[in-house]
Backbone as numpy.savetxt, mean C-alpha at the origin, in Angstrom:
# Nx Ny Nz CAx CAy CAz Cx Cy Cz
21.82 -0.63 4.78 21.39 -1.90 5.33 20.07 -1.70 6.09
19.08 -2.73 6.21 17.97 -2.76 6.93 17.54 -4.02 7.51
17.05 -3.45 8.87 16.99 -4.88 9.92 16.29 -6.00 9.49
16.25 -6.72 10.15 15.10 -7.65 10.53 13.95 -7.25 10.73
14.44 -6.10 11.98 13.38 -5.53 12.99 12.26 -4.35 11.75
13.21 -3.98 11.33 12.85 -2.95 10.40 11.44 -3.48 9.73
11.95 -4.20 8.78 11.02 -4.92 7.61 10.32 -5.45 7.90
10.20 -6.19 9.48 8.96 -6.87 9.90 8.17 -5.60 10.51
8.58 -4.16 11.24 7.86 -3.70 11.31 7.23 -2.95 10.07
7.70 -2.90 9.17 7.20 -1.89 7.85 6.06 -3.07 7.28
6.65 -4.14 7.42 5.38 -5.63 7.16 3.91 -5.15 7.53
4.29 -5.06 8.92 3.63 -4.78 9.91 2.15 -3.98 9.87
3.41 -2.76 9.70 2.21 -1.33 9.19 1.53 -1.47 7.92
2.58 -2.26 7.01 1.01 -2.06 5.75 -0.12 -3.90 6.07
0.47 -4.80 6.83 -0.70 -5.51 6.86 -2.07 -4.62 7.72
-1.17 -4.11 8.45 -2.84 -3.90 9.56 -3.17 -2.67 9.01
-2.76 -1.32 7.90 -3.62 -0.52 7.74 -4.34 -1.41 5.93
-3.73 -2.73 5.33 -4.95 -3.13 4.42 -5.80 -3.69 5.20
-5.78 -4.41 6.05 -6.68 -4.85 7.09 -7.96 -3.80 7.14
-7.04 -2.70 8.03 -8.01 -1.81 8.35 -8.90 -0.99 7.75
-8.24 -0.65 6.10 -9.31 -0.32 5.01 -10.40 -0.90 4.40
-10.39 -2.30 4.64 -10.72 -3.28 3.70 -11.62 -3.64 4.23
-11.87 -3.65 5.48 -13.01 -4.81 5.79 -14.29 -3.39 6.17
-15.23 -3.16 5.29 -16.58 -2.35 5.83 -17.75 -2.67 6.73
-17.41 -4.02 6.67 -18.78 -4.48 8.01 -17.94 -6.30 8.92
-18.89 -6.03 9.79 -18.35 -7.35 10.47 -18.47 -8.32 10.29
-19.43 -8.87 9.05 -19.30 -10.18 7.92 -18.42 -10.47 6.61
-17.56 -9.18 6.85 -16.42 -9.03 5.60 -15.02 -10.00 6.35
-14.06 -10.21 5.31 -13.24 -10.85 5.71 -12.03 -10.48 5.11
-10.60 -10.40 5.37 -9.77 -9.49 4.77 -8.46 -10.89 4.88
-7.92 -11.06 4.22 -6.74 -12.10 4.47 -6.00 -11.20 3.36
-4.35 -11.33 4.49 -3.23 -10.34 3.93 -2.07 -11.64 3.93
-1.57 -11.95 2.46 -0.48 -12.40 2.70 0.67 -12.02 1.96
1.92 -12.17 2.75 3.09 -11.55 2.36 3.56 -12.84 1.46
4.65 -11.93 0.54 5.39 -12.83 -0.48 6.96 -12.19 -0.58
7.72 -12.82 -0.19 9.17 -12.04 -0.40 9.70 -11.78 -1.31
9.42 -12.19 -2.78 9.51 -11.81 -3.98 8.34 -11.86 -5.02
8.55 -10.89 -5.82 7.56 -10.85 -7.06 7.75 -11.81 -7.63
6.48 -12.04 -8.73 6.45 -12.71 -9.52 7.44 -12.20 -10.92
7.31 -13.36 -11.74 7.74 -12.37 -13.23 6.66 -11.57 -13.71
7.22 -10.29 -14.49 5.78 -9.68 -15.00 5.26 -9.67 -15.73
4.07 -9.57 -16.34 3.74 -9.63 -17.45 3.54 -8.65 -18.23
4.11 -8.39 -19.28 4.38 -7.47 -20.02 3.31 -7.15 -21.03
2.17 -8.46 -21.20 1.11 -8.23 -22.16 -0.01 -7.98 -21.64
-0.04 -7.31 -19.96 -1.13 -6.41 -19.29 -1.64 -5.09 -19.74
-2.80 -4.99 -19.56 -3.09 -3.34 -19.68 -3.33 -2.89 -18.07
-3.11 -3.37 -16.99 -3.61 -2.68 -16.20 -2.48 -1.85 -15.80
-3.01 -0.92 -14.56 -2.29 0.77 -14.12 -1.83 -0.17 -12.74
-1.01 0.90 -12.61 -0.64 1.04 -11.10 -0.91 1.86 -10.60
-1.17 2.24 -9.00 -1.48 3.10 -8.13 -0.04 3.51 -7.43
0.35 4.16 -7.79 2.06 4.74 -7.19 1.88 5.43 -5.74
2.37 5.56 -4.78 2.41 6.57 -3.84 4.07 6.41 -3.15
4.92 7.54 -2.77 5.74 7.15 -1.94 6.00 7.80 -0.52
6.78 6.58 0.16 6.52 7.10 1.59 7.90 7.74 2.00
8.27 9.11 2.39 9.96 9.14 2.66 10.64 9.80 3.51
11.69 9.75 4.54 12.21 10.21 5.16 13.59 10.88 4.89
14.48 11.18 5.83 15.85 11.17 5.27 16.43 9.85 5.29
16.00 9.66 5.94 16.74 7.77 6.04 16.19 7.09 4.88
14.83 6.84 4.46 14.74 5.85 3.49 13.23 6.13 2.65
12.98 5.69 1.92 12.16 5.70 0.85 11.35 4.50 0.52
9.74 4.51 0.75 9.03 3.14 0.21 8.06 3.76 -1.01
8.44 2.57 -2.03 7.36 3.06 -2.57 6.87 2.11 -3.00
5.16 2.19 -2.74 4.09 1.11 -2.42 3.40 1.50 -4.31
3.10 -0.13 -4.67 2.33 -0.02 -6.01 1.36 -0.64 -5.81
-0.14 -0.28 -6.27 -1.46 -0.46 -6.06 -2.07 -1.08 -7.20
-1.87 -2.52 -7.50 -2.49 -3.39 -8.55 -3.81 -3.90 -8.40
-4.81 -3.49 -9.02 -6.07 -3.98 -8.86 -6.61 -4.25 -10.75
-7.38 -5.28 -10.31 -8.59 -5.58 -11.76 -9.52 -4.71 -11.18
-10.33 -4.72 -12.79 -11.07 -3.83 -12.85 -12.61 -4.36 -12.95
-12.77 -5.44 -12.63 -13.62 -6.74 -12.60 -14.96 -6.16 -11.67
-16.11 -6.69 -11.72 -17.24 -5.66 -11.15 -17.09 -5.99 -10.02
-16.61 -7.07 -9.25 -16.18 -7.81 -7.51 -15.64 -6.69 -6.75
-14.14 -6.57 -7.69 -13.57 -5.36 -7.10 -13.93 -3.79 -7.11
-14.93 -3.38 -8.04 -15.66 -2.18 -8.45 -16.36 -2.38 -7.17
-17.13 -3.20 -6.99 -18.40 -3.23 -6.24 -17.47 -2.81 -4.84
-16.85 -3.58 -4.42 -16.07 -3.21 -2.95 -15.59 -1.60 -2.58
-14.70 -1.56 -3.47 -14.44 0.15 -3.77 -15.23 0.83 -3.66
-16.41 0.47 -4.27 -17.50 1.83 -4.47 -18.23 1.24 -2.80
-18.16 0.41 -2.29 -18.69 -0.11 -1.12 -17.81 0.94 0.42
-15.86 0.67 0.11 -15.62 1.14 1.02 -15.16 2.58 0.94
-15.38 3.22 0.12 -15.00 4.41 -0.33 -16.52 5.50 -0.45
-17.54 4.63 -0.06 -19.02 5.57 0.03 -19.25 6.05 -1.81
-19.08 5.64 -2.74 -19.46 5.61 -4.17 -20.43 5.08 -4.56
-20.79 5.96 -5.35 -22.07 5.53 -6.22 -21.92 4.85 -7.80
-23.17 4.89 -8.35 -22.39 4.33 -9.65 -21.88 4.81 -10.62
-21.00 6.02 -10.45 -20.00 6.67 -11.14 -19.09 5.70 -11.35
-18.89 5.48 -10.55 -17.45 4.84 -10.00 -17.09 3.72 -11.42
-18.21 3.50 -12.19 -17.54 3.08 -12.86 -17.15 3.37 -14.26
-17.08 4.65 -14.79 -16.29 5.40 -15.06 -14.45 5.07 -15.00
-13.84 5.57 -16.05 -12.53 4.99 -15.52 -12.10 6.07 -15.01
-12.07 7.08 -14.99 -11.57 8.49 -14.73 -11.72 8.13 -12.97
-13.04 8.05 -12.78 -13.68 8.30 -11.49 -13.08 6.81 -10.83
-12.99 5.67 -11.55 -12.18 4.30 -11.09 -11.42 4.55 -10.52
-10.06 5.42 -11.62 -8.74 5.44 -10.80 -8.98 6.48 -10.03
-9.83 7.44 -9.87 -9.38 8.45 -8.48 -9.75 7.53 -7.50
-11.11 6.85 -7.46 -11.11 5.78 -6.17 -10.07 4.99 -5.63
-9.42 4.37 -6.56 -8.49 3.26 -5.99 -7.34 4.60 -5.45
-6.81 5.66 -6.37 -5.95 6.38 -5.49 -6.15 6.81 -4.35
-7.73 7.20 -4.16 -7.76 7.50 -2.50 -7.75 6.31 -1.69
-8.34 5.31 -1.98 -7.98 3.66 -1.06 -6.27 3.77 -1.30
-5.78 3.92 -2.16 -4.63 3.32 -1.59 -3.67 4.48 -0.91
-3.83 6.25 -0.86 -3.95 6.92 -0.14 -3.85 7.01 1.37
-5.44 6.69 1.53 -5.60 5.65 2.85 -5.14 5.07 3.59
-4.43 4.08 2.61 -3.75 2.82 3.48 -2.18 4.03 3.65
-1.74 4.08 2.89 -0.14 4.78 2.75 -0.53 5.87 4.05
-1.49 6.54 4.14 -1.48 7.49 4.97 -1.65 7.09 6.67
-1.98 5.51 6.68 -1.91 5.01 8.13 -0.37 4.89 7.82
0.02 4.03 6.86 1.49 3.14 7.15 2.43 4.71 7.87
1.89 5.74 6.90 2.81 7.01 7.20 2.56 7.33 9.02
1.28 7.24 9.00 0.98 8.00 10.61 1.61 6.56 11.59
2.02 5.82 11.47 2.90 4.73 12.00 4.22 4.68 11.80
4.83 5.08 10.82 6.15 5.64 10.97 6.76 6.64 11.69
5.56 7.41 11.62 5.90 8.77 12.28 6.34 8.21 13.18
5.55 7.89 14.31 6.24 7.70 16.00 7.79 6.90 16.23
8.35 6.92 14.65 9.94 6.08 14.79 10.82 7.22 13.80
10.17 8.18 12.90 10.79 9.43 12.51 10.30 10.57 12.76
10.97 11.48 12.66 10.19 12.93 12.92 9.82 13.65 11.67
10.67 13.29 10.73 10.14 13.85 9.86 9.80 12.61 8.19
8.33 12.49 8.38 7.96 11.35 7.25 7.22 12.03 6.25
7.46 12.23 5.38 6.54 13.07 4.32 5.53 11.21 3.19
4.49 11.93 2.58 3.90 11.04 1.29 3.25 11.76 0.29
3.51 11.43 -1.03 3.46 12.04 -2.45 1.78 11.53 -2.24
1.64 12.50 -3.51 0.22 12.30 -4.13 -0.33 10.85 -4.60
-0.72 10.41 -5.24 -1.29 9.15 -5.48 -0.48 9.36 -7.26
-0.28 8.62 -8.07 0.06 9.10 -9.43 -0.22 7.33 -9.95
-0.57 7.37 -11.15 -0.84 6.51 -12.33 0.30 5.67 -12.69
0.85 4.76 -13.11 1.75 4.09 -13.98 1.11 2.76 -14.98
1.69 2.68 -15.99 1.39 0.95 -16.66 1.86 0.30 -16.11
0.96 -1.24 -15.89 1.67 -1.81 -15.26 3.14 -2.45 -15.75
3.77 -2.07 -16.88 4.75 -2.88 -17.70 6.09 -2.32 -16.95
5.79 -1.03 -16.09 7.20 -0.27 -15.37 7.12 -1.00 -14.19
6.61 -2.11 -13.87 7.49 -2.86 -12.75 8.83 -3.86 -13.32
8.69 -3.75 -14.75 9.99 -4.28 -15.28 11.38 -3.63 -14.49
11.10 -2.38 -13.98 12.01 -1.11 -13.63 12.20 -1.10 -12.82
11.67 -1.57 -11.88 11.67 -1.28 -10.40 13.04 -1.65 -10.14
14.08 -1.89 -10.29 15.33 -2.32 -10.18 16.26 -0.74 -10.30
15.84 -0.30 -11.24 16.25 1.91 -11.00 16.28 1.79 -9.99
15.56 1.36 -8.66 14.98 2.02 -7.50 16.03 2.07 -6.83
16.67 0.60 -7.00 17.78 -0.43 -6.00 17.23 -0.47 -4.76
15.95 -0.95 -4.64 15.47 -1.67 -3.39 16.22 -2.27 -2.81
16.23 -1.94 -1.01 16.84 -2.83 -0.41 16.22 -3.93 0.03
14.79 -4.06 0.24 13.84 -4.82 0.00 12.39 -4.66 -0.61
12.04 -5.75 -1.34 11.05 -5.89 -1.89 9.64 -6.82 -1.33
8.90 -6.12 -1.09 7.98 -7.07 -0.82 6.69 -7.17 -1.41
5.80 -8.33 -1.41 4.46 -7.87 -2.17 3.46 -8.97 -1.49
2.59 -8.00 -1.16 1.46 -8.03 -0.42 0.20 -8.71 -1.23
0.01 -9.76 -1.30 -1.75 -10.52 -1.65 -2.51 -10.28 -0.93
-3.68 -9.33 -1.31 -5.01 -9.03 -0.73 -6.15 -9.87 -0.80
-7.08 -10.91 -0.32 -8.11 -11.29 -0.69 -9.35 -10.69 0.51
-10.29 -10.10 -0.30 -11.36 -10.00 0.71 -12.70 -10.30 0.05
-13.20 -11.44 1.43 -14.17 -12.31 0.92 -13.87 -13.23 0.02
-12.75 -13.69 -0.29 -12.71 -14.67 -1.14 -13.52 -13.84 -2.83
-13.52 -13.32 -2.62 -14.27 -12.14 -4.10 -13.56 -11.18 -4.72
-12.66 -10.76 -3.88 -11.58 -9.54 -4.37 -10.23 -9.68 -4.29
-9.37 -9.60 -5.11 -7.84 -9.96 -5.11 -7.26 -8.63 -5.15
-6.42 -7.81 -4.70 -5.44 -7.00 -5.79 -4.18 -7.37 -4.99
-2.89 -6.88 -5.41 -1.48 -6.58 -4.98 -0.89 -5.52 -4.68
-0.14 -5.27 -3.60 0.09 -3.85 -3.15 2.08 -4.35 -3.13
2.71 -3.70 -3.87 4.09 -4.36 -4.05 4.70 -3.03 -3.48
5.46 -3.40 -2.43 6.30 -2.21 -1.53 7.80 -2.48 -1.74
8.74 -1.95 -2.21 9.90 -1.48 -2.34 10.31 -0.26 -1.30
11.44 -1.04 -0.81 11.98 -0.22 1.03 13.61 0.11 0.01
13.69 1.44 -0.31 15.01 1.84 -0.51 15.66 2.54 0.66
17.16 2.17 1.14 17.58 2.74 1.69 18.93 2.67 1.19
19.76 3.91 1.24 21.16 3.77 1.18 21.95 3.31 1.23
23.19 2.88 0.56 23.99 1.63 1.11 24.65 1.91 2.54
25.40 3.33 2.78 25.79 3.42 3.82 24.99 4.24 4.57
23.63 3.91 4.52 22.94 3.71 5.84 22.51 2.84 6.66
22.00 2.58 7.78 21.35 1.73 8.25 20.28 2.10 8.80
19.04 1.02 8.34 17.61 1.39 9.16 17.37 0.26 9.80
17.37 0.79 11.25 16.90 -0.24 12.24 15.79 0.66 13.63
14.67 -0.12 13.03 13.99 0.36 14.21 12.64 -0.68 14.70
11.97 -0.14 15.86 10.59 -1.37 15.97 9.83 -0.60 16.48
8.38 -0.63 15.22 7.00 -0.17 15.75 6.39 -0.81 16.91
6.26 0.12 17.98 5.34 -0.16 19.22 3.65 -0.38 18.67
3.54 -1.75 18.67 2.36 -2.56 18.14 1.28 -2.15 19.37
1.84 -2.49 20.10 0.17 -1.87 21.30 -0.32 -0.72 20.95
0.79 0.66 20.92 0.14 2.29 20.50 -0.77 2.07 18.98
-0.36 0.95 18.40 -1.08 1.04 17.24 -2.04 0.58 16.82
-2.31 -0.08 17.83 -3.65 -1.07 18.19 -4.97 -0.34 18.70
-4.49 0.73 19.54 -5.69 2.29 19.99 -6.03 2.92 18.89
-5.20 3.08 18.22 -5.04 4.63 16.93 -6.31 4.29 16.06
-7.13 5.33 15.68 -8.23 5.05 14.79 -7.64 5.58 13.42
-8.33 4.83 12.44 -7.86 4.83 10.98 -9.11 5.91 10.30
-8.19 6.42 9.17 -9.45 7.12 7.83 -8.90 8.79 8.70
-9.17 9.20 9.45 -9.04 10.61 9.94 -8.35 11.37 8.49
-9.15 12.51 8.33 -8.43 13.28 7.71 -7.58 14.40 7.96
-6.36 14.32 7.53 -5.35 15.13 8.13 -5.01 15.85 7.34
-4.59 17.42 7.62 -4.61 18.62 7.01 -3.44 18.97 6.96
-2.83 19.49 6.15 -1.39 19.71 5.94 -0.88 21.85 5.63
């Protein structure tokens, strides 16, 4: 089982670290909105997913990173990620979006921490998008999915699946002030 408290704080942590990736200057604009269920999918896509998961002993998220490949969203990427015009390359595409979405997973992680001791996160990895048909393997205890717009120019979807055990329970609440100091991007060495 998982709280209230829980899911609004896990909300929480991935609105304010897309927030915090997303916007590169102080005329940018970032609007995050939540959706409590997916859409249906479409099965006659070619685009990838950006996989990463976040996990403890208690529970397991795993965040999917949907972006077009449209020059709006190229241009931003290669904007907040310091890229040149490699970037558009597909090879060099998807390593970008895996380190943006990296990024973000690696704040949501350094925000969990201070409610587990021990939070580990996987590498970044590839999928079609046609395996969100699947996501039901997972047995999410909740699902959520995140609409990104920045600038009114860039769309993608970041769809988070919170597995936890049946006979567990996750109940906890991120201290929002400590997380309001914390600076984002740091690279951390393992």
């Amino acid at each position: 089982m998982i709280s209230a408290n829980a899911v609004a704080s896990i909300e929480w942590l991935f609105e304010k670290a897309l927030r915090d990736n997303n916007i590169p200057g102080p005329e940018d604009n970032c609007v995050v909105r939540v959706k409590a269920h997916m859409p249906p999918t479409d099965t006659s896509t070619t685009h990838r997913l950006v996989v990463l998961n976040i996990s403890s002993y208690v529970f397991r998220i795993v965040a999917l990173f949907d972006f077009d490949t449209d020059a709006a969203t190229v241009a931003h990427l290669s904007k907040i990620m310091s890229r040149g015009d490699e970037i558009h390359e597909e090879r060099v595409l998807l390593d970008t979006v895996g380190e943006f979405a990296n990024r973000i997973c690696g704040e949501v992680n350094r925000g969990l921490s201070a409610s587990f001791r021990h939070v580990g996160m996987s590498t970044p990895f590839i999928l079609e998008e046609t395996c969100l048909s699947y996501l039901s393997i997972l047995k999410p205890s909740q699902v959520r999915m995140f609409e990104v717009a920045i600038n009114d120019a860039v769309r993608f979807e970041v769809i988070v699946c919170i597995c936890v055990d049946s006979e567990t329970s996750l109940d906890f609440q991120t201290d929002r002030s400590v997380h309001e100091e914390t600076s984002s991007g740091e690279l951390e060495l393992f």
